[in-house]
C-alpha positions in Angstrom: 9.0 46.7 29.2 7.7 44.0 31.2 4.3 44.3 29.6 5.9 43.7 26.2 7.9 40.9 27.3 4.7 39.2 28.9 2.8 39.8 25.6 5.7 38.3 23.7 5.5 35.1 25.9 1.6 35.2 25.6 1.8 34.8 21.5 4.7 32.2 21.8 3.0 29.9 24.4 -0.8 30.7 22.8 -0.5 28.0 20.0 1.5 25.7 22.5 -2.0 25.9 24.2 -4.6 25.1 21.9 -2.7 21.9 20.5 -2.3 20.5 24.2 -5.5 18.6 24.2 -4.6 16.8 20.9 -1.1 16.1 21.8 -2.4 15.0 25.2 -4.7 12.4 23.6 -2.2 11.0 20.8 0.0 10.8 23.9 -2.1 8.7 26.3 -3.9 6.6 23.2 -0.7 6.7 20.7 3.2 7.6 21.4 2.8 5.7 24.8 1.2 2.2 23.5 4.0 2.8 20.6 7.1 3.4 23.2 5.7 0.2 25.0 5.4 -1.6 22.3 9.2 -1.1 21.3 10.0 -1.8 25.0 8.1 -5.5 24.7 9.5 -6.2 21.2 13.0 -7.0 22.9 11.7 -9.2 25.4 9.9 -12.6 26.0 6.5 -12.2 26.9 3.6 -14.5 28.2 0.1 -14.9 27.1 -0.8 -12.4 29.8 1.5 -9.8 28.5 4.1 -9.6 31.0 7.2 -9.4 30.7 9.3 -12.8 31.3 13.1 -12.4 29.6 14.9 -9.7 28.1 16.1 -11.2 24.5 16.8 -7.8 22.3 16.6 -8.6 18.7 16.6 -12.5 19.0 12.5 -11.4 18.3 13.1 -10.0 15.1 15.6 -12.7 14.0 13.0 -14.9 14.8 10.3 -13.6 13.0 12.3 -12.4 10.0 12.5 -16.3 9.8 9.5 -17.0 9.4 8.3 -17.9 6.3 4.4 -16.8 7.3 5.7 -13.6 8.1 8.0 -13.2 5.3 5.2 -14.3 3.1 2.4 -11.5 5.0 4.9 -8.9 4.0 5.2 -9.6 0.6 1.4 -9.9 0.3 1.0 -6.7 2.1 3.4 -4.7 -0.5 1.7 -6.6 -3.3 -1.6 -5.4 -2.2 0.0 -1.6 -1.8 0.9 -1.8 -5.4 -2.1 -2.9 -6.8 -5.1 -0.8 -4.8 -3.4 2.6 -4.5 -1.9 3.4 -8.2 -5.2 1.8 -10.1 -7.4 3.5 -7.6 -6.2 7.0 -8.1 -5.8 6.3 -11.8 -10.1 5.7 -12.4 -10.7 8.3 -9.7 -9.1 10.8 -12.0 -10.5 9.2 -15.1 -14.3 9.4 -13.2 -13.7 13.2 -12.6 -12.5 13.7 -16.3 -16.0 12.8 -16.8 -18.1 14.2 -14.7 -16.2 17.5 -15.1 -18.9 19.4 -16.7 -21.6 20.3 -15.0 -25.1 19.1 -16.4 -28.5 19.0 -15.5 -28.1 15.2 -14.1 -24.8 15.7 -12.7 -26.3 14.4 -9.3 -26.7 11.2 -10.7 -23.5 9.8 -12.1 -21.7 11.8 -9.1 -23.6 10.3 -6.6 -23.1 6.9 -8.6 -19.7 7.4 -8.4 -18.9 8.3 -4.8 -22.1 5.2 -3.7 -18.6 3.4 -2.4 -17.3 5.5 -0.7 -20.3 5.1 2.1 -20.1 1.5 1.8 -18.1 -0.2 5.2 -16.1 -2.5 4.6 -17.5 -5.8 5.8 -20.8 -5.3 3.8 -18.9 -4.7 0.6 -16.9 -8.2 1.4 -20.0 -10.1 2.0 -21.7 -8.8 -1.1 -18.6 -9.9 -3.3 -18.5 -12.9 -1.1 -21.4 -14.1 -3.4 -20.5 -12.6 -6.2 -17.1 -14.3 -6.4 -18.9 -18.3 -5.3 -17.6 -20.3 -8.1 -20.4 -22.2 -9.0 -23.6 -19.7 -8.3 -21.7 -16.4 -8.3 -22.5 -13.5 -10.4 -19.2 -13.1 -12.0 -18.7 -16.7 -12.9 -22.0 -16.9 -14.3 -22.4 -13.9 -16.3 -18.6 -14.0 -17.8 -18.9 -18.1 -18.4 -16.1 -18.7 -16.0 -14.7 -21.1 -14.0 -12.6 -19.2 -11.7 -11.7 -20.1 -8.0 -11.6 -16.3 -6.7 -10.7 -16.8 -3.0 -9.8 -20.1 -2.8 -6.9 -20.0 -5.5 -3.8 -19.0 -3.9 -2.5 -17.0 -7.2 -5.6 -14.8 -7.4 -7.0 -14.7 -4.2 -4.9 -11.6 -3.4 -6.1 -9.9 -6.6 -9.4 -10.8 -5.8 -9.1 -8.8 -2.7 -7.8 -5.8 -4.1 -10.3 -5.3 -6.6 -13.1 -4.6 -3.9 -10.4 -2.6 -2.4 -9.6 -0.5 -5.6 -13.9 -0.6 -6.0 -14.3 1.2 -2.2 -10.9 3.3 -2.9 -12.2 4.6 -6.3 -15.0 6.6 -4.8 -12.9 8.2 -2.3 -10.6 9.7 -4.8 -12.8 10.6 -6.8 -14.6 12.8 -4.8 -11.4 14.7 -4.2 -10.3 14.5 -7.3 -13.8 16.1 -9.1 -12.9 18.8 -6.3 -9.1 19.2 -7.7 -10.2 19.1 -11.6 -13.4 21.5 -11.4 -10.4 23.4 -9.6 -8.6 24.1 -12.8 -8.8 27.6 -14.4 -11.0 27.7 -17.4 -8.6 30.4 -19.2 -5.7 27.8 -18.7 -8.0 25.0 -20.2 -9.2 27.1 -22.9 -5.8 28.5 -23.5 -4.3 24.4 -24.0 -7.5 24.1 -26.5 -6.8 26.3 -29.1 -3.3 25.0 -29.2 -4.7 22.4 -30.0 -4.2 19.8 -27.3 -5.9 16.6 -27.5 -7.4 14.6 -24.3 -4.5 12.8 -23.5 -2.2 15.9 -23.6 -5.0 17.3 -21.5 -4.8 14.6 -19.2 -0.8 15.0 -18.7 0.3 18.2 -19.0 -3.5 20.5 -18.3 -5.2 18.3 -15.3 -2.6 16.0 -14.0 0.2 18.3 -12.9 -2.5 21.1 -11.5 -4.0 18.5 -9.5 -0.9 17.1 -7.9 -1.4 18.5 -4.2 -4.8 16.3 -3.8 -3.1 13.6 -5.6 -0.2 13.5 -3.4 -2.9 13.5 -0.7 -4.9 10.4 -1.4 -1.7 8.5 -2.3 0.2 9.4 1.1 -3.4 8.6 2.9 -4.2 5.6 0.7 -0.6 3.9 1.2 -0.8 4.2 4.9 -4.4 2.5 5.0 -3.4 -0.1 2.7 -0.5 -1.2 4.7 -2.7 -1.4 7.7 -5.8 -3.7 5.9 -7.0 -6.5 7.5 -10.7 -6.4 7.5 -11.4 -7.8 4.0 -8.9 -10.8 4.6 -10.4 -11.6 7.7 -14.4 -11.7 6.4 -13.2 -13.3 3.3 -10.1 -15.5 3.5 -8.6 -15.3 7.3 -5.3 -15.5 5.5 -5.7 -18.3 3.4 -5.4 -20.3 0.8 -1.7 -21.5 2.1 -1.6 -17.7 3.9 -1.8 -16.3 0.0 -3.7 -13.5 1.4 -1.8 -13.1 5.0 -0.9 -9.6 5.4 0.7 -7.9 8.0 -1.3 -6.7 10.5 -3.4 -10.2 9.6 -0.5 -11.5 11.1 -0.2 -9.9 14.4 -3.5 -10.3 14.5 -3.4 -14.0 14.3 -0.5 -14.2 16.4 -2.1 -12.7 19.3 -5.7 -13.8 19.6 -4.9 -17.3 17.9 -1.7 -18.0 19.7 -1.5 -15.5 22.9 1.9 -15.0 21.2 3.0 -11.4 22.3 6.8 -12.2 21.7 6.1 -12.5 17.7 3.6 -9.8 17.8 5.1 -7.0 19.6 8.4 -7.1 16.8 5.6 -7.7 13.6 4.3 -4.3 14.6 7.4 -2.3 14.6 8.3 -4.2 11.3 4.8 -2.8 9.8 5.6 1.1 11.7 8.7 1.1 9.9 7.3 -0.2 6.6 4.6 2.0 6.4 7.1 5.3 7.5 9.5 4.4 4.6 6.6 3.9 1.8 4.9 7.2 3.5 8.7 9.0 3.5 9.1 8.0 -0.2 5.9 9.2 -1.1 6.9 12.5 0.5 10.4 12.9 -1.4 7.9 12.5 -5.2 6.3 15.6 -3.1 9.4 17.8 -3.6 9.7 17.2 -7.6 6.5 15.9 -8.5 3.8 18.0 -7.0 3.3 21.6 -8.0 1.2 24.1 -5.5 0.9 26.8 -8.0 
């Protein structure tokens, strides 16, 4: 009896066991920083980071105030909106495409995932030229006369597009996976009923690849919410903080200002931001996303 009952134990504490490292290191380098982070948010704090006067939610009355940050989070859900839809849209589109296995398949698939291995920084220097008004690429070739980063009412579109142009690549590497994925009987089956490419595309392909999509979105939202690199090789906010997001914000706020007070409460603003858009995505999961 005791035998059993130890063997029992064994199988219940087993798992407990193997995920102790991993909790141990989002403990120490996540939930820790996080809980102390919350703790500072309600007080006063110096450009050393300690702790001067305990002020509760004066912090976030403050900030919530503030027009900069009030503009950084409008900017940051404007962004959301247009990388993470448009990217997943031409991801899909690009496997479509490259569905069928060919000969040169290696070619346009390889063309099509290239930005996916491209950082970040390098991509935002290379469209750094591309955008310059007067010598640019884009202006030059098109016969425009567009100010890409330095007009306030495009600069943030401007921004997005390399962002939708690194994003696409991703997706579409999981979503040639998901589509290639897709019984042949079922496709051949919607064929001889006659089912166009469209209908193809919405009732064949888009609901049987749901699960990845859902993926990329949940993943895609989260990152998004958290971009700063492109604003801060390209714009550092501006023009007139058009392209301030978020964690631009804290950003600024700390190294710029030494201001802990308005950065501790920014971050739990952004946290809870990015758990809604993420808990949103996950209540589309329940009606939208099919597993069989």
């Amino acid at each position: 009896m005791n035998m059993k009952r130890k063997k029992f134990w064994i199988k219940k504490i087993e798992p407990y066991c193997w995920m102790a490292p991993a909790f141990l290191i989002f403990a120490v380098f996540t939930f820790i920083p996080f809980i102390q982070t919350i703790y500072k948010s309600l007080f006063i704090v110096d450009s050393f980071g300690n702790l001067r006067q305990f002020v509760g939610l004066e912090n976030y009355s403050y900030i919530f105030a503030d027009e900069v940050f009030l503009k950084a989070i409008r900017n940051t859900l404007w962004y959301v909106v247009l990388t993470v839809p448009i990217s997943k849209i031409l991801g899909m589109l690009l496997a479509l495409l490259a569905n069928k296995r060919r000969k040169t398949s290696f070619l346009y698939e390889t063309s099509f995932a290239v930005p996916m291995a491209m950082a970040s920084s390098v991509t935002a220097m290379i469209f750094q030229l591309l955008y310059v008004p007067s010598l640019g690429f884009i202006n030059g070739f098109f016969g425009l006369d567009v100010q890409w980063l330095n007009d306030p009412d495009i600069a943030m579109v401007s921004i997005a597009i390399i962002q939708i142009w690194l994003s696409t690549g991703y997706a579409f590497i999981f979503m040639l996976s998901a589509v290639r994925s897709v019984p042949d009987d079922v496709v051949e089956s919607a064929r001889l009923d006659g089912a166009g490419p469209v209908r193809m595309l919405l009732n064949i392909y888009l609901p049987l690849t749901t699960p990845t999509l859902f993926y990329l979105i949940i993943t895609d939202i989260t990152y998004s919410m958290m971009m700063m690199s492109l604003v801060s090789v390209l714009t550092d906010g501006g023009p007139n903080n058009s392209t301030t997001t978020i964690i631009h914000y804290i950003y600024k706020q700390i190294v710029s200002a030494g201001n802990y007070t308005n950065a501790n409460p920014a971050a739990i603003v952004a946290f809870v931001m990015t758990l809604i858009a993420t808990l949103l995505g996950f209540l589309w999961e329940k009606k939208g996303v099919h597993y069989q």
